[in-house]
PDB file of N, CA, C, O and CB in Angstrom:
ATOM      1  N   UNK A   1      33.064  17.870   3.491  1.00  0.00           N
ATOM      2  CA  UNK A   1      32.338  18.002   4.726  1.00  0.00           C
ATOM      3  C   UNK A   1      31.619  19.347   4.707  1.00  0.00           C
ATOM      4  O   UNK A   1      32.243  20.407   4.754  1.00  0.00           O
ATOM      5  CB  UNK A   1      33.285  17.875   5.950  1.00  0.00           C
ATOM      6  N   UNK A   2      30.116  19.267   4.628  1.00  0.00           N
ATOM      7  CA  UNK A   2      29.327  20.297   5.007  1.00  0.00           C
ATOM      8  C   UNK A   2      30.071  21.343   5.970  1.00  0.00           C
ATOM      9  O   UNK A   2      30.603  20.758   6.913  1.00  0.00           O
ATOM     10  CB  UNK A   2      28.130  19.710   5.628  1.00  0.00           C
ATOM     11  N   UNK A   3      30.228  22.561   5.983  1.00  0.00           N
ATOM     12  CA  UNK A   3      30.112  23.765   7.079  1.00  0.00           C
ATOM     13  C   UNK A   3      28.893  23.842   7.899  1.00  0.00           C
ATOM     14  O   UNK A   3      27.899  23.977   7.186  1.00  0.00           O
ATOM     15  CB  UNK A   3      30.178  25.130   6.407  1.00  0.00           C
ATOM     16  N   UNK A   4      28.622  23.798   9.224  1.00  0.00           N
ATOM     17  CA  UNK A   4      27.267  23.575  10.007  1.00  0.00           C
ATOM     18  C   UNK A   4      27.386  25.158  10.645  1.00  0.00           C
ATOM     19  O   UNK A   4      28.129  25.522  11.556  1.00  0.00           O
ATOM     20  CB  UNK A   4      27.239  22.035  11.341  1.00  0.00           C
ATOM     21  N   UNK A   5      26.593  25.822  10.015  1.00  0.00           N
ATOM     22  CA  UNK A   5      26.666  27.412  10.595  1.00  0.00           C
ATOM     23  C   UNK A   5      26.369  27.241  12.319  1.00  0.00           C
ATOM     24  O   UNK A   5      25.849  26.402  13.054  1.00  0.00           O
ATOM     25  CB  UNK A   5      25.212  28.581   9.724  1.00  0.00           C
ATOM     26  N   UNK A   6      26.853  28.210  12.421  1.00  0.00           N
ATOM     27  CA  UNK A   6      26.799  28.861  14.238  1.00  0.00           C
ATOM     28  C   UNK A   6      25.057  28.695  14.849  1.00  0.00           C
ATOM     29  O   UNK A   6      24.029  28.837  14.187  1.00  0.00           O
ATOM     30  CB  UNK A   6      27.301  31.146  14.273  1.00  0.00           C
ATOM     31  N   UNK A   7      25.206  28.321  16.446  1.00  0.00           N
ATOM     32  CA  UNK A   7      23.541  28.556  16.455  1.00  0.00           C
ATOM     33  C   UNK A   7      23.553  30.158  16.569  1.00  0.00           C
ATOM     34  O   UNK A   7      24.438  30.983  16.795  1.00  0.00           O
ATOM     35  CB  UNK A   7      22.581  27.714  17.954  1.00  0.00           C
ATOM     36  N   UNK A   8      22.330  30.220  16.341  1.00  0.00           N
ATOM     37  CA  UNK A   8      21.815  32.010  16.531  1.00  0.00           C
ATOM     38  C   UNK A   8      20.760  31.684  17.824  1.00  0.00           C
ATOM     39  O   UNK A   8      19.863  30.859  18.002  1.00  0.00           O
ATOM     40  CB  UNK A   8      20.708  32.931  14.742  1.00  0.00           C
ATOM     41  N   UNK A   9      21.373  32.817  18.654  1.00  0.00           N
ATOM     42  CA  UNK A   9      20.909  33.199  19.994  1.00  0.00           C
ATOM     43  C   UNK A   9      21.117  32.080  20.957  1.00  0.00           C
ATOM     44  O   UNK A   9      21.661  31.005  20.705  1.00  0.00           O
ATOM     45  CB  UNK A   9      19.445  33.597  19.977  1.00  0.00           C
ATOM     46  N   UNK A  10      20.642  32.452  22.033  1.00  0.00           N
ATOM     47  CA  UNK A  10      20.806  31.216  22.997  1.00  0.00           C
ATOM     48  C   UNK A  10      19.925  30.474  23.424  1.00  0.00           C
ATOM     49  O   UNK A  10      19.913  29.914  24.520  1.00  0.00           O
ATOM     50  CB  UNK A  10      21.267  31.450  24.018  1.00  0.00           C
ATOM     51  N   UNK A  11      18.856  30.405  22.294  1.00  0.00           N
ATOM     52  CA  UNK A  11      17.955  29.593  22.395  1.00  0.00           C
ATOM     53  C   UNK A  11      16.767  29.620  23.554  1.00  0.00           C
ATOM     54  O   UNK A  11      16.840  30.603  24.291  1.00  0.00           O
ATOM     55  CB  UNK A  11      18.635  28.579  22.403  1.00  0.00           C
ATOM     56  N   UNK A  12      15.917  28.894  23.772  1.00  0.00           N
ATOM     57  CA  UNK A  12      14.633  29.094  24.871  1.00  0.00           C
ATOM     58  C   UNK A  12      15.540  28.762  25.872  1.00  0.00           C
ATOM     59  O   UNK A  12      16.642  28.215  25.834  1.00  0.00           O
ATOM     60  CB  UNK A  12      13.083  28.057  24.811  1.00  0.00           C
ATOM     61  N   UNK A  13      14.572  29.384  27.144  1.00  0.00           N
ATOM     62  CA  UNK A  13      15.267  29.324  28.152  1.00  0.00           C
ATOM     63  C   UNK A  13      14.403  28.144  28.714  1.00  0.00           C
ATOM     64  O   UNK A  13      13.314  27.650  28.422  1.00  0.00           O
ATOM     65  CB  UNK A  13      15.455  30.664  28.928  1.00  0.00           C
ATOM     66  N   UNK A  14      15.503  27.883  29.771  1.00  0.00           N
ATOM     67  CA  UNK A  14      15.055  26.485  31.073  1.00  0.00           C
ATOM     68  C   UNK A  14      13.431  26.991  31.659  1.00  0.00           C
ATOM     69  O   UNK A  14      13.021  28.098  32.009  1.00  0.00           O
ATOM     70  CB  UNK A  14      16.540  26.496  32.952  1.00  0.00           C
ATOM     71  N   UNK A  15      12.809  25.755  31.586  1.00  0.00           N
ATOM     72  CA  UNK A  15      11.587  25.439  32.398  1.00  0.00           C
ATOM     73  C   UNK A  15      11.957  25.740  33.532  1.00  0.00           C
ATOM     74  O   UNK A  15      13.088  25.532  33.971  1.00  0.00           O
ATOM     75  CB  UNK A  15      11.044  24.116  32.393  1.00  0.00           C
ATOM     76  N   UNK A  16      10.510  26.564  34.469  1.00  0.00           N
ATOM     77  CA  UNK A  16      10.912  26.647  35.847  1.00  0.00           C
ATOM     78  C   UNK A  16      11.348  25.498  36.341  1.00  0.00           C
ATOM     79  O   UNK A  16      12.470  25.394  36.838  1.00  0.00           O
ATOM     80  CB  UNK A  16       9.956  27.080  36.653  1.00  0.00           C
ATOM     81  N   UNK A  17      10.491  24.502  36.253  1.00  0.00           N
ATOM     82  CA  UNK A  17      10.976  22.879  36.626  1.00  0.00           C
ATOM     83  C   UNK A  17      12.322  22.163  36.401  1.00  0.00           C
ATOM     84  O   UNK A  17      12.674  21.178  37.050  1.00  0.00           O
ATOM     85  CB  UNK A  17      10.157  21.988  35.889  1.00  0.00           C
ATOM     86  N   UNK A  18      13.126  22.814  35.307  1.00  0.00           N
ATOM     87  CA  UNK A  18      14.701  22.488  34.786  1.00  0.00           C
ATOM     88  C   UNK A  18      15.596  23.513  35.692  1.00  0.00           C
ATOM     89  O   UNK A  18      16.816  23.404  35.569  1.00  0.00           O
ATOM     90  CB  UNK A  18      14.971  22.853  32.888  1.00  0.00           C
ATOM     91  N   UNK A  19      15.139  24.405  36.506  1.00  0.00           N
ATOM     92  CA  UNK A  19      16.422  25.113  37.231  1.00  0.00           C
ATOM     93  C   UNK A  19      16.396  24.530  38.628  1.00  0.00           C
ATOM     94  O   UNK A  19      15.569  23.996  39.367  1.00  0.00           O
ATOM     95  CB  UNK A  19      16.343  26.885  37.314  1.00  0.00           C
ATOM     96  N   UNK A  20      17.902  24.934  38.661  1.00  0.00           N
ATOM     97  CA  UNK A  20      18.124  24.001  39.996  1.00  0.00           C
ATOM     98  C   UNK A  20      18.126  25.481  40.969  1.00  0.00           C
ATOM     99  O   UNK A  20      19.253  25.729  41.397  1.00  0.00           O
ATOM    100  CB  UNK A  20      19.928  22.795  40.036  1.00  0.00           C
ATOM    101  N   UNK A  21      17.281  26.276  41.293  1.00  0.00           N
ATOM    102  CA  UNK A  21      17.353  27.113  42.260  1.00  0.00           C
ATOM    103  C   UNK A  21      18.258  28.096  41.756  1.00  0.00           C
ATOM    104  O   UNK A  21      18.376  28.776  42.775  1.00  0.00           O
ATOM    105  CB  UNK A  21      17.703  26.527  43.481  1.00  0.00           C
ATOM    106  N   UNK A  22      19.082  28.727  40.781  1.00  0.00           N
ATOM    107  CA  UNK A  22      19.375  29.469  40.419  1.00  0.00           C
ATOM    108  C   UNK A  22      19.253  30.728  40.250  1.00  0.00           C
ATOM    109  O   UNK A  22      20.104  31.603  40.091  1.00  0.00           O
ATOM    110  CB  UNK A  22      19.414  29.156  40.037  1.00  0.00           C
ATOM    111  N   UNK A  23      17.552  30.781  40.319  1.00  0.00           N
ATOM    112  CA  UNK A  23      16.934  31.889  40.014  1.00  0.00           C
ATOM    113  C   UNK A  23      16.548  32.882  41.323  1.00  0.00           C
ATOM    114  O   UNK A  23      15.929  33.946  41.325  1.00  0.00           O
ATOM    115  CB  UNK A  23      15.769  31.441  39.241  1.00  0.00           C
ATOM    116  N   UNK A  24      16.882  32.464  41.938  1.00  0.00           N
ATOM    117  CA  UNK A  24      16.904  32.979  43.439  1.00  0.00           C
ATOM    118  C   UNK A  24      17.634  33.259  44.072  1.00  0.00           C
ATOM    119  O   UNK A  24      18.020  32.420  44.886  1.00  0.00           O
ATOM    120  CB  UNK A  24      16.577  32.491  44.164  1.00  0.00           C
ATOM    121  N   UNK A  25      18.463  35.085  44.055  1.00  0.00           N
ATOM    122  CA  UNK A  25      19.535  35.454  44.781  1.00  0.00           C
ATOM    123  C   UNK A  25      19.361  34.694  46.316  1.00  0.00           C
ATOM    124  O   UNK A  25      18.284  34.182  46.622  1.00  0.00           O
ATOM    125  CB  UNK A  25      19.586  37.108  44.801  1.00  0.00           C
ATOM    126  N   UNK A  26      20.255  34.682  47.018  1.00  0.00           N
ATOM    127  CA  UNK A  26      20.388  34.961  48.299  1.00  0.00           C
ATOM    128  C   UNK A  26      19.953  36.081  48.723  1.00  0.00           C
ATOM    129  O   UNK A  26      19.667  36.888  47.839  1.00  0.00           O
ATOM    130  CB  UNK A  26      21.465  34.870  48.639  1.00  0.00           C
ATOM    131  N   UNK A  27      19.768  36.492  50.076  1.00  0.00           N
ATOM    132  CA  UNK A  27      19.197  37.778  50.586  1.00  0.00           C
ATOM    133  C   UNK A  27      20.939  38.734  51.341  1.00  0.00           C
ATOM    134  O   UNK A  27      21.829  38.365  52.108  1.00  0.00           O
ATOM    135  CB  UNK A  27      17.649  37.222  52.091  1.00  0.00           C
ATOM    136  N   UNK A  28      20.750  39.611  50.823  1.00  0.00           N
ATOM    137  CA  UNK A  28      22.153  40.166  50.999  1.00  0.00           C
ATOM    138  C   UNK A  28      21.759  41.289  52.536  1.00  0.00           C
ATOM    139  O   UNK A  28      20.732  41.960  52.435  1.00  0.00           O
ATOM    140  CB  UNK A  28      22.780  41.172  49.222  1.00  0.00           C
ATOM    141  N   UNK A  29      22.620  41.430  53.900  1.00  0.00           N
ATOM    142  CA  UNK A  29      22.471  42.121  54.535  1.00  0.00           C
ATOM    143  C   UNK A  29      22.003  43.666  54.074  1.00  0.00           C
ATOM    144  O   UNK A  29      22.779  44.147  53.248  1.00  0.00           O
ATOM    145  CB  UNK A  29      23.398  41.892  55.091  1.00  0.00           C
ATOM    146  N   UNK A  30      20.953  44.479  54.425  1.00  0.00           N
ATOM    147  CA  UNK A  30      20.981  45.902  53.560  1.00  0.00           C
ATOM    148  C   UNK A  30      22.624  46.632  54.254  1.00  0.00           C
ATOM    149  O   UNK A  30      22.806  46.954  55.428  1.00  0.00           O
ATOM    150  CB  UNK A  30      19.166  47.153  54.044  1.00  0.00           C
ATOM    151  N   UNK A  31      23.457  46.719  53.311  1.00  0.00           N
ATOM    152  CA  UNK A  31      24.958  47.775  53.633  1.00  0.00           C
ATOM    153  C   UNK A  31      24.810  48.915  52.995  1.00  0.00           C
ATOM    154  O   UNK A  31      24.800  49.137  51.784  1.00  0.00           O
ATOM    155  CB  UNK A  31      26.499  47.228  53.074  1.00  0.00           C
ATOM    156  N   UNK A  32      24.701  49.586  53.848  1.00  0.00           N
ATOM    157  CA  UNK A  32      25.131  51.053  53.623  1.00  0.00           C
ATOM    158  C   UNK A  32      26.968  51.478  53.703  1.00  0.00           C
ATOM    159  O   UNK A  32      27.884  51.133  54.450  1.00  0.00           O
ATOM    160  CB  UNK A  32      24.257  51.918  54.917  1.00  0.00           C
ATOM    161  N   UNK A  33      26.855  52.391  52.505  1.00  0.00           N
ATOM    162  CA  UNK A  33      28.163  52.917  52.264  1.00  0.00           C
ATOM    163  C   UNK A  33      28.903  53.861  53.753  1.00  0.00           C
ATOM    164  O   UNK A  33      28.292  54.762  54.327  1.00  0.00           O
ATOM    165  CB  UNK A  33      27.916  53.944  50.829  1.00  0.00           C
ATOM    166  N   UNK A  34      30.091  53.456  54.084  1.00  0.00           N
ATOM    167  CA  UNK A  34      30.883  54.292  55.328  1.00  0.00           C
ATOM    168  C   UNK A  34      31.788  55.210  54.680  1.00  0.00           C
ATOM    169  O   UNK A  34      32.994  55.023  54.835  1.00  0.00           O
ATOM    170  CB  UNK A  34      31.826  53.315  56.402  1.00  0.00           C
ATOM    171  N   UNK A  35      31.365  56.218  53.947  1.00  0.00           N
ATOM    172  CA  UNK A  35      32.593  56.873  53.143  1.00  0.00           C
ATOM    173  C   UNK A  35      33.721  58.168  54.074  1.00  0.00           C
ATOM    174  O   UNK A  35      33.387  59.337  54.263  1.00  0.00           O
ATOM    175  CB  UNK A  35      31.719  57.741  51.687  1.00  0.00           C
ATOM    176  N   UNK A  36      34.532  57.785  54.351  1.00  0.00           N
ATOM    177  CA  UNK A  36      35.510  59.020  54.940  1.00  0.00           C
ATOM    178  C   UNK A  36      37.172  58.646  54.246  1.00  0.00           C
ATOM    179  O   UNK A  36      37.550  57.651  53.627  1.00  0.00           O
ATOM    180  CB  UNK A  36      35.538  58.957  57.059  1.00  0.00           C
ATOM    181  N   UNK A  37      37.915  59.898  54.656  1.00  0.00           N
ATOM    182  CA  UNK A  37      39.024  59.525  53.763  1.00  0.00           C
ATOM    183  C   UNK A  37      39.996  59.249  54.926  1.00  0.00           C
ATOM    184  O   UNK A  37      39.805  59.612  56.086  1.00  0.00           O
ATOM    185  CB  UNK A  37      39.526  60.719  52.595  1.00  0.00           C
ATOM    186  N   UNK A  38      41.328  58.389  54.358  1.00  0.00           N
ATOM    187  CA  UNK A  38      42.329  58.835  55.376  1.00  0.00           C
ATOM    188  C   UNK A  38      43.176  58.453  54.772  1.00  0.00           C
ATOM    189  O   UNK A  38      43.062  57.818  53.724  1.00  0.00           O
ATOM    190  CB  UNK A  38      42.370  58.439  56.723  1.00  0.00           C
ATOM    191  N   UNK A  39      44.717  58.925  55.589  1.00  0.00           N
ATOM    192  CA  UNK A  39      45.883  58.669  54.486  1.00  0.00           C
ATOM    193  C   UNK A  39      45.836  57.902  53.720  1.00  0.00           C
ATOM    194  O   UNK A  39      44.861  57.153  53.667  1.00  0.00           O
ATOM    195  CB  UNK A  39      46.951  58.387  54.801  1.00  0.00           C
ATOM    196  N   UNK A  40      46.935  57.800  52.790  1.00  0.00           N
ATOM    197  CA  UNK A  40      46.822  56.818  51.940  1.00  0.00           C
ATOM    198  C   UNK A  40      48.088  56.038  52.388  1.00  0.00           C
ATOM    199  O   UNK A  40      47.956  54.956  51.816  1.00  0.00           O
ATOM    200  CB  UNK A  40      46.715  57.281  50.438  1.00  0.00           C
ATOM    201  N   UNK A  41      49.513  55.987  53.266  1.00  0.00           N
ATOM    202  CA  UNK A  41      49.455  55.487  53.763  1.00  0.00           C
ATOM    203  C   UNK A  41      48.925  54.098  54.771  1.00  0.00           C
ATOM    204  O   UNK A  41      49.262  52.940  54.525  1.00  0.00           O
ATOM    205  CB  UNK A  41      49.599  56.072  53.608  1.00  0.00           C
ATOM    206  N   UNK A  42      48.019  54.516  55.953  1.00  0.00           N
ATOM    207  CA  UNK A  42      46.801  54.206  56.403  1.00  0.00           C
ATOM    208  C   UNK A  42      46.065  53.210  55.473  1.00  0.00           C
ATOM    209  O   UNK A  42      45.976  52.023  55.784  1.00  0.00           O
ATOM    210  CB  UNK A  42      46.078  55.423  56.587  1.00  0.00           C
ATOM    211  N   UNK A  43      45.589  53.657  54.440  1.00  0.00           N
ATOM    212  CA  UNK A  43      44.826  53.298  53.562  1.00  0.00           C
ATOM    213  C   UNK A  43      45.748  50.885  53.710  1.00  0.00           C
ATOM    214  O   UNK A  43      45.369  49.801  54.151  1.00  0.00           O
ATOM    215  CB  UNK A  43      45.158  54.804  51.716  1.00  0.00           C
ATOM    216  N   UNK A  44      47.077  51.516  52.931  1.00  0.00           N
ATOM    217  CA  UNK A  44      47.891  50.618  52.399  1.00  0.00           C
ATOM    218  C   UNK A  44      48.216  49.531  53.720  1.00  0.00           C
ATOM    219  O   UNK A  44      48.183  48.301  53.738  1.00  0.00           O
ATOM    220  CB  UNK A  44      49.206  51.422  51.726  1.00  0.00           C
ATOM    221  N   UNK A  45      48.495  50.381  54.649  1.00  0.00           N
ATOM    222  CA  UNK A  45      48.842  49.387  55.930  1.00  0.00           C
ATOM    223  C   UNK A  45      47.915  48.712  56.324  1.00  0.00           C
ATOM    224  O   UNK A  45      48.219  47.594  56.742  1.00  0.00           O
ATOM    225  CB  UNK A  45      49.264  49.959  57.119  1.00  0.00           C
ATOM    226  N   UNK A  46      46.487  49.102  56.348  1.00  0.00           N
ATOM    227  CA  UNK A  46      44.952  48.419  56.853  1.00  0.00           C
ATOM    228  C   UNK A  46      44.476  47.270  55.421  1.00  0.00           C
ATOM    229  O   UNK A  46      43.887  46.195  55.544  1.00  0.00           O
ATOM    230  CB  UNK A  46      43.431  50.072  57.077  1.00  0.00           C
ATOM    231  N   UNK A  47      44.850  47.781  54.391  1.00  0.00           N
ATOM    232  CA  UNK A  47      44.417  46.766  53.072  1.00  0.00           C
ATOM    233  C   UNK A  47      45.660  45.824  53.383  1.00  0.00           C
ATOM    234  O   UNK A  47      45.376  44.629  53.290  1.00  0.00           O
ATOM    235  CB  UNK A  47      44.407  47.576  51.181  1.00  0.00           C
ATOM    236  N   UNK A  48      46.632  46.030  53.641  1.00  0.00           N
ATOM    237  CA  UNK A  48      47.745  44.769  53.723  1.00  0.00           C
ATOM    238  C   UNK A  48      47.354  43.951  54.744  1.00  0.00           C
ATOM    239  O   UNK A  48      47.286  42.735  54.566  1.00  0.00           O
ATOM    240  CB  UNK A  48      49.299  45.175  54.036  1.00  0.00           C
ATOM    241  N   UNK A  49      47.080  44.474  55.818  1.00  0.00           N
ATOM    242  CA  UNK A  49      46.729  43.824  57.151  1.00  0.00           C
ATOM    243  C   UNK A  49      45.551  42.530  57.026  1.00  0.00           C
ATOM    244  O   UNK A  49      45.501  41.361  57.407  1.00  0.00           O
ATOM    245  CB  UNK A  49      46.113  45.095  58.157  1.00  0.00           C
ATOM    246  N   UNK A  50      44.602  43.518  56.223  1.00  0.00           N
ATOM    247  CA  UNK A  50      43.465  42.802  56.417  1.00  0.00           C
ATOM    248  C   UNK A  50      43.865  41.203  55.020  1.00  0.00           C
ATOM    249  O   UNK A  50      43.298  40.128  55.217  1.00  0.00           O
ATOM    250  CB  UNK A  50      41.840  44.140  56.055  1.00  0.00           C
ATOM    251  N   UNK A  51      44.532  41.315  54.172  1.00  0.00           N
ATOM    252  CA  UNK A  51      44.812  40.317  53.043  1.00  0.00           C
ATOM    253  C   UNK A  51      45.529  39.240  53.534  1.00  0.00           C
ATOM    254  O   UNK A  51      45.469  38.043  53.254  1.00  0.00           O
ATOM    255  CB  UNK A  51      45.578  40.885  51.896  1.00  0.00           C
ATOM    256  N   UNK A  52      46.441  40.060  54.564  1.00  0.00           N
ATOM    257  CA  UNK A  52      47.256  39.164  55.710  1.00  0.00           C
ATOM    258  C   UNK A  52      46.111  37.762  56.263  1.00  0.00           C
ATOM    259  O   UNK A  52      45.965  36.543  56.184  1.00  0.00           O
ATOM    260  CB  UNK A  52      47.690  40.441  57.326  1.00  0.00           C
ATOM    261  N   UNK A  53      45.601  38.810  56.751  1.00  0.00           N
ATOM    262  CA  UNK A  53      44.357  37.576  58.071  1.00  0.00           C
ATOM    263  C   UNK A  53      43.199  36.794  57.429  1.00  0.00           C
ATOM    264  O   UNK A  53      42.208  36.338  57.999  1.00  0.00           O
ATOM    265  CB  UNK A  53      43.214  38.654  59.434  1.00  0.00           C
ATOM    266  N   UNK A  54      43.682  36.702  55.510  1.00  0.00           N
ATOM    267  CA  UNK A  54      42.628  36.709  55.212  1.00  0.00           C
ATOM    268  C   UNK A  54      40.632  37.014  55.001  1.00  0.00           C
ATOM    269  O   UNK A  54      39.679  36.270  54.767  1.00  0.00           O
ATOM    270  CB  UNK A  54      43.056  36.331  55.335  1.00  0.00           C
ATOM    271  N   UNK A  55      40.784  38.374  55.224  1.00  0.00           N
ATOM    272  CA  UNK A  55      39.558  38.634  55.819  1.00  0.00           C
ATOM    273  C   UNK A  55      39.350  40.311  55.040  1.00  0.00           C
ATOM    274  O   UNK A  55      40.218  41.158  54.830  1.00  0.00           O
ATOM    275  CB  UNK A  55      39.674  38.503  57.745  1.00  0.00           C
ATOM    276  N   UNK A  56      37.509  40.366  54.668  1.00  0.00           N
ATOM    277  CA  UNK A  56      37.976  41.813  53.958  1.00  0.00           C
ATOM    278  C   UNK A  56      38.554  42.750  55.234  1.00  0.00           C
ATOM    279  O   UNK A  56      38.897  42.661  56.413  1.00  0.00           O
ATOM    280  CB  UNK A  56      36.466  42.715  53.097  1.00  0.00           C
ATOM    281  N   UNK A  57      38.397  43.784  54.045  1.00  0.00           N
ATOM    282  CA  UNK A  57      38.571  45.608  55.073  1.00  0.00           C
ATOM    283  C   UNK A  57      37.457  45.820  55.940  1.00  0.00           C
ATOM    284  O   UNK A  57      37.468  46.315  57.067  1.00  0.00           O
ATOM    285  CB  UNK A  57      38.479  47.285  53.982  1.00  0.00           C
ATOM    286  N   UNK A  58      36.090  45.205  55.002  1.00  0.00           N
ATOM    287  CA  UNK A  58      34.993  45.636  56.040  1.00  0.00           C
ATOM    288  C   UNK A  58      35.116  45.032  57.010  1.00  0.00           C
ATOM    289  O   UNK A  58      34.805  45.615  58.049  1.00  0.00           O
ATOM    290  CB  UNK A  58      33.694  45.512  55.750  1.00  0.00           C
ATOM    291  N   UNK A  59      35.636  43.562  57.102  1.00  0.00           N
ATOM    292  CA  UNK A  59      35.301  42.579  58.274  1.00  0.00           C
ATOM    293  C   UNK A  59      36.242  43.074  59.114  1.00  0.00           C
ATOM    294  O   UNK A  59      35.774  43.286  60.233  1.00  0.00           O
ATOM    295  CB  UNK A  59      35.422  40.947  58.043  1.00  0.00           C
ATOM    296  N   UNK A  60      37.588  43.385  58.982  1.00  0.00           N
ATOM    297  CA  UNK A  60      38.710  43.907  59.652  1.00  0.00           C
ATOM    298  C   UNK A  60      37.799  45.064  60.573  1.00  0.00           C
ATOM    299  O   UNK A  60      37.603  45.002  61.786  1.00  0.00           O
ATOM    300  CB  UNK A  60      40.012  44.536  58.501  1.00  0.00           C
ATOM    301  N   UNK A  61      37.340  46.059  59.695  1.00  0.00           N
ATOM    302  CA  UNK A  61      36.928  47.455  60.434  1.00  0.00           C
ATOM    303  C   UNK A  61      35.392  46.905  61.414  1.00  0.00           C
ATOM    304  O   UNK A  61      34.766  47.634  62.183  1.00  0.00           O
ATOM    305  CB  UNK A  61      36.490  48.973  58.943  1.00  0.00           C
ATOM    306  N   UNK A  62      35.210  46.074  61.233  1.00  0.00           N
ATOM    307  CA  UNK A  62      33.789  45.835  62.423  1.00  0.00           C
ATOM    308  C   UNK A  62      34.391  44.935  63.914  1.00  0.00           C
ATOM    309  O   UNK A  62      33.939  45.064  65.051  1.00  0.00           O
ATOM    310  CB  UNK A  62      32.238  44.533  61.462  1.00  0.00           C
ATOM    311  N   UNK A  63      35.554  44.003  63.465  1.00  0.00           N
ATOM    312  CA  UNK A  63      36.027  43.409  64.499  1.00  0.00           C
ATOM    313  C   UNK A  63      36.780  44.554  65.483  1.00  0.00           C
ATOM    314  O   UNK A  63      36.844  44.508  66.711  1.00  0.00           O
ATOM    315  CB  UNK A  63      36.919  42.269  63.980  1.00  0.00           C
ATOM    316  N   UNK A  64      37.328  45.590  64.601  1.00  0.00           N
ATOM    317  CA  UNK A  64      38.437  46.600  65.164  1.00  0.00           C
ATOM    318  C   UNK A  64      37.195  47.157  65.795  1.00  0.00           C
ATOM    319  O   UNK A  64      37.506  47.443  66.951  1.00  0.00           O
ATOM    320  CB  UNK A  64      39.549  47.688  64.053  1.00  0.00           C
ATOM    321  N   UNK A  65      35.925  47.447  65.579  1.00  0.00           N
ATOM    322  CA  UNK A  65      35.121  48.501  66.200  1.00  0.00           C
ATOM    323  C   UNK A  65      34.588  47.987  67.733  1.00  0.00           C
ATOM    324  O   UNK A  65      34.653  48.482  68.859  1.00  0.00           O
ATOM    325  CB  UNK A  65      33.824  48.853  65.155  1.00  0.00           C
ATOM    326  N   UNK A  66      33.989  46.647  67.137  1.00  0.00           N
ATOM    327  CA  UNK A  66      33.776  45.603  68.332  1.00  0.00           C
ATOM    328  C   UNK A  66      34.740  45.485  69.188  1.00  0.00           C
ATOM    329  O   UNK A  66      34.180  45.364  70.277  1.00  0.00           O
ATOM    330  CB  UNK A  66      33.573  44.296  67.946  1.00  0.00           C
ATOM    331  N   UNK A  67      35.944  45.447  69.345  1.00  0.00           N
ATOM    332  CA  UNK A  67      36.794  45.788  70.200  1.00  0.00           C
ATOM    333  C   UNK A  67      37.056  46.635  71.433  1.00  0.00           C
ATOM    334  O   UNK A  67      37.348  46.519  72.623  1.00  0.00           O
ATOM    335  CB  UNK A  67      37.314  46.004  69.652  1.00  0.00           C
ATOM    336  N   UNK A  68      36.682  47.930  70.120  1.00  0.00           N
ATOM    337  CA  UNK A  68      36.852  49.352  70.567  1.00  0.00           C
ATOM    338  C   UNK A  68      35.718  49.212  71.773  1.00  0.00           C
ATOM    339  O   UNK A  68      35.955  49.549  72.933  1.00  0.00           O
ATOM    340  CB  UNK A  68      36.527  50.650  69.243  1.00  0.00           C
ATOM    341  N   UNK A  69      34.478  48.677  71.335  1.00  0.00           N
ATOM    342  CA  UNK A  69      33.544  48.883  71.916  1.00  0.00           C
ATOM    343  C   UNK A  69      33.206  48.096  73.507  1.00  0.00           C
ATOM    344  O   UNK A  69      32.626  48.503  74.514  1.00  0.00           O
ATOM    345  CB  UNK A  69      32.740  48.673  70.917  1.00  0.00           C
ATOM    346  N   UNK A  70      33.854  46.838  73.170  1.00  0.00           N
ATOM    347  CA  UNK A  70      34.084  45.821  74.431  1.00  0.00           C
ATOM    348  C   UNK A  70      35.299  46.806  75.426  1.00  0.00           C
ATOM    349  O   UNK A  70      34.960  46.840  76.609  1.00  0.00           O
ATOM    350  CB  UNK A  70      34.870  43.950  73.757  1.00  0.00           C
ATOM    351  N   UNK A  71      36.236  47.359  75.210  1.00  0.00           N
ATOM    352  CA  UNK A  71      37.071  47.976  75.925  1.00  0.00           C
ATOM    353  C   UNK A  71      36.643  49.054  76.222  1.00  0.00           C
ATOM    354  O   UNK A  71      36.874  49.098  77.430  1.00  0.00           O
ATOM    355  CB  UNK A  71      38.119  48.066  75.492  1.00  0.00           C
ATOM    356  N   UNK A  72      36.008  50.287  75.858  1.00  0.00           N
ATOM    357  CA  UNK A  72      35.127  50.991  76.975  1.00  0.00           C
ATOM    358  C   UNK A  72      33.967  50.681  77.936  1.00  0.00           C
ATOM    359  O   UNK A  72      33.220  51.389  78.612  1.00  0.00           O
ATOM    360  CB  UNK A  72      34.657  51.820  76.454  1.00  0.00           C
ATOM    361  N   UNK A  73      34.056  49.762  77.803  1.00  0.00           N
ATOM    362  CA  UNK A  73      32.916  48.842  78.385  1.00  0.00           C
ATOM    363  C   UNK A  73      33.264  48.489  79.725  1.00  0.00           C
ATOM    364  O   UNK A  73      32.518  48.348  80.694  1.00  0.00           O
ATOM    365  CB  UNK A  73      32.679  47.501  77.570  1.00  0.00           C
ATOM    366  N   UNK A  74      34.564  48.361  79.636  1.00  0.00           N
ATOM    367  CA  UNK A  74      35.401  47.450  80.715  1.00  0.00           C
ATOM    368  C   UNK A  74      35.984  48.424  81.836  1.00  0.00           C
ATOM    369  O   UNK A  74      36.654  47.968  82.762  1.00  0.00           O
ATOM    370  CB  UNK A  74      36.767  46.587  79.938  1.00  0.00           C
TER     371      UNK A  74
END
C-alpha cells in the first residue's frame, strides 16, 4: 500500500458565497476596563457568589450597582 503524504497548507479558502455568515463578528458593547483593587478575601467571596447564581462578576457588579442606585432613589 502506497504512503499518501500529508496535505500541505490548508488549502484555498471558502467562496464568499460558501460561508455561512461566519465572517461577521457580532457587534460587542464598547467595555471599558473598571480597574480598582480590593481584598483578596472580597475578591474570593464575590467570584464564589457570582459562579453560585450562575452569572459573571461583571453582571453580578452592575445588578449590585443598579440596586444601589434604585435604593437611593427611594
Amino acid at each position: 500500500m502506497a504512503k499518501v503524504p500529508p496535505p500541505r497548507g490548508k488549502g484555498e479558502p471558502p467562496l464568499p458565497g460558501q460561508t455561512i455568515g461566519n465572517l461577521e463578528a457580532p457587534e460587542r458593547a464598547d467595555l471599558e476596563p473598571l480597574n480598582f483593587k480590593v481584598p483578596r478575601a472580597f475578591r474570593r467571596e464575590f467570584k464564589t457568589y457570582a459562579a453560585q447564581q450562575g452569572k459573571s462578576m461583571s453582571r453580578v457588579l452592575h445588578e449590585a450597582f443598579a440596586a444601589l442606585k434604585h435604593e437611593s432613589t427611594n
